[in-house]
C-alpha positions in Angstrom: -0.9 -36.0 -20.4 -2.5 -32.8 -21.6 -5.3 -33.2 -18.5 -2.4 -33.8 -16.5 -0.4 -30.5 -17.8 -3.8 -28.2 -17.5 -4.9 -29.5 -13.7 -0.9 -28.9 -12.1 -1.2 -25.1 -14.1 -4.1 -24.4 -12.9 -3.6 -25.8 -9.6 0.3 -23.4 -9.8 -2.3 -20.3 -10.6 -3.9 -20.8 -8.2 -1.8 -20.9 -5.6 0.3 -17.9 -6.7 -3.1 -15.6 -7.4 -3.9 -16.8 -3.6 -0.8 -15.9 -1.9 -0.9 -12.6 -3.7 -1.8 -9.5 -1.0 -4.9 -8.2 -1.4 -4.0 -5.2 0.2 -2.2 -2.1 -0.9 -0.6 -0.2 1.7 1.2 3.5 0.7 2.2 6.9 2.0 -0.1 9.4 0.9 1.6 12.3 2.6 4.2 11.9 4.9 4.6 14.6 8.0 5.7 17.9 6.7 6.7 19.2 10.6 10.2 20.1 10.5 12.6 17.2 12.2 13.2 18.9 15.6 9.6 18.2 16.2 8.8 15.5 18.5 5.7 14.2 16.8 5.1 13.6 13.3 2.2 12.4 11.5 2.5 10.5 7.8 -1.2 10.1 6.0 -1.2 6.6 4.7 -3.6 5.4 2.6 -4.7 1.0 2.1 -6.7 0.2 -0.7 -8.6 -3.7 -1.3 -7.5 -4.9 -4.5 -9.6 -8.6 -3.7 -12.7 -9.5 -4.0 -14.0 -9.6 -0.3 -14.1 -6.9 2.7 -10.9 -7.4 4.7 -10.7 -6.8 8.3 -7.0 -6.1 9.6 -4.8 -4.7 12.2 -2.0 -2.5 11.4 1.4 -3.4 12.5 4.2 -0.8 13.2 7.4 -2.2 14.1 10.8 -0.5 15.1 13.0 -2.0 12.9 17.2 -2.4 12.3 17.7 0.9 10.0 20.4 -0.6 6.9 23.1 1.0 6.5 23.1 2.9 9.6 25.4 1.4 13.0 22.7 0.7 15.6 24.2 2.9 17.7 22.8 5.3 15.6 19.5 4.4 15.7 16.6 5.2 18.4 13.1 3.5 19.3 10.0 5.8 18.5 6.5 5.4 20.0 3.6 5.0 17.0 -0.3 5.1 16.9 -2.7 4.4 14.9 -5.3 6.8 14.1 -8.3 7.2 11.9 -8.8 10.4 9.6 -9.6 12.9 12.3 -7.0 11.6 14.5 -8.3 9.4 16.8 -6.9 6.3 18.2 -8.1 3.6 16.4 -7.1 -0.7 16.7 -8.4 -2.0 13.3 -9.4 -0.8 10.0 -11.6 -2.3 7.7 -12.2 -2.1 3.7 -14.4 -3.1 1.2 -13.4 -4.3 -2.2 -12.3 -1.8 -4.4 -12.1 0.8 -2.4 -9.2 3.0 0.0 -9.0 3.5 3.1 -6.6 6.5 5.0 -5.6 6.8 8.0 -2.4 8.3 9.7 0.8 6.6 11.9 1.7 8.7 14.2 5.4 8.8 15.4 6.6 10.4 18.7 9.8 10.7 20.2 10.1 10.6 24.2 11.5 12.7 26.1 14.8 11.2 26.6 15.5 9.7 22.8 19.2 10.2 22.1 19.8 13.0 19.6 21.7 12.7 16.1 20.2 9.3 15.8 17.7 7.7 13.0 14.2 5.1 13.3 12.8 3.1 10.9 9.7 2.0 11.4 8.2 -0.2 9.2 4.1 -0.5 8.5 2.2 -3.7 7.0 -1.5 -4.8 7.5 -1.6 -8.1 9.5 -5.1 -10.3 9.6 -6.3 -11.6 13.1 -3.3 -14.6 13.5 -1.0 -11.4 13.0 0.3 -12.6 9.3 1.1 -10.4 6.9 -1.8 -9.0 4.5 0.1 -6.4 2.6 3.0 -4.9 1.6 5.2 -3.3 3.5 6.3 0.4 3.7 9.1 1.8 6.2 9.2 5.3 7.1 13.2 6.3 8.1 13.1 9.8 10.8 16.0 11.4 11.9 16.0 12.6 15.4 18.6 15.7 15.1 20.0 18.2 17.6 17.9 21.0 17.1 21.2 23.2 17.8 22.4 21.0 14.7 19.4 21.5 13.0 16.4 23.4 11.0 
């Protein structure tokens, strides 16, 4: 019974040290540009806590702000860029170490003023599944007559 016991833990472990992210994902410094701006760019910063290089996309995904009515709420552009601030479509990062890049967020033209975005950020592996945590960045879009 004790076998028994020691396989189904250890089989339990690991499962749960497997479905663990192995990624990191976190703001470093998010866009100091005042909100009237149209573009703002947040350093963010992914670091490997496995064991193996991992290979990823970055997702950014307009997504239902809570506790604001969607009437409130606007659609932003994003892009992904690497450290001097070129487009980029993949990142890559060996064990142990960080990686930064930026998200940059852009308002068109025609985006309705007095209205928020949330756009949340994850790393997703080549079938598009999640790979890290999650981070959402919230941007007002005010009426610069309003505003700053």
């Amino acid at each position: 019974m004790k076998t028994i016991t020691t396989f189904l833990f250890l089989c339990f472990a690991s499962l749960f040290v497997h479905g663990q992210t192995q990624l990191e994902l976190s703001i470093k410094k998010a866009s100091d540009a005042i909100n009237s701006v149209s573009e703002h760019l947040h350093l963010m910063e992914i670091k490997n806590l496995g064991r193996s290089t991992s290979d990823f996309n970055v997702a950014m995904v307009n997504k239902e702000c809570e506790y604001i009515e969607t009437t409130q709420q606007s659609i932003l552009k994003n892009q992904l860029l690497d450290v001097n601030k070129n487009p980029i479509d993949h990142i890559s990062v060996t064990p142990g170490e960080s990686v930064v890049f930026y998200i940059k967020l852009t308002r068109p033209f025609n985006t309705r003023l007095n209205t928020w975005n949330c756009t949340e950020i994850y790393a997703i592996d080549q079938n598009e599944k999640p790979i890290s945590n999650s981070v959402t960045i919230e941007t007002l879009i005010p009426d610069p007559r309003n505003n700053n």
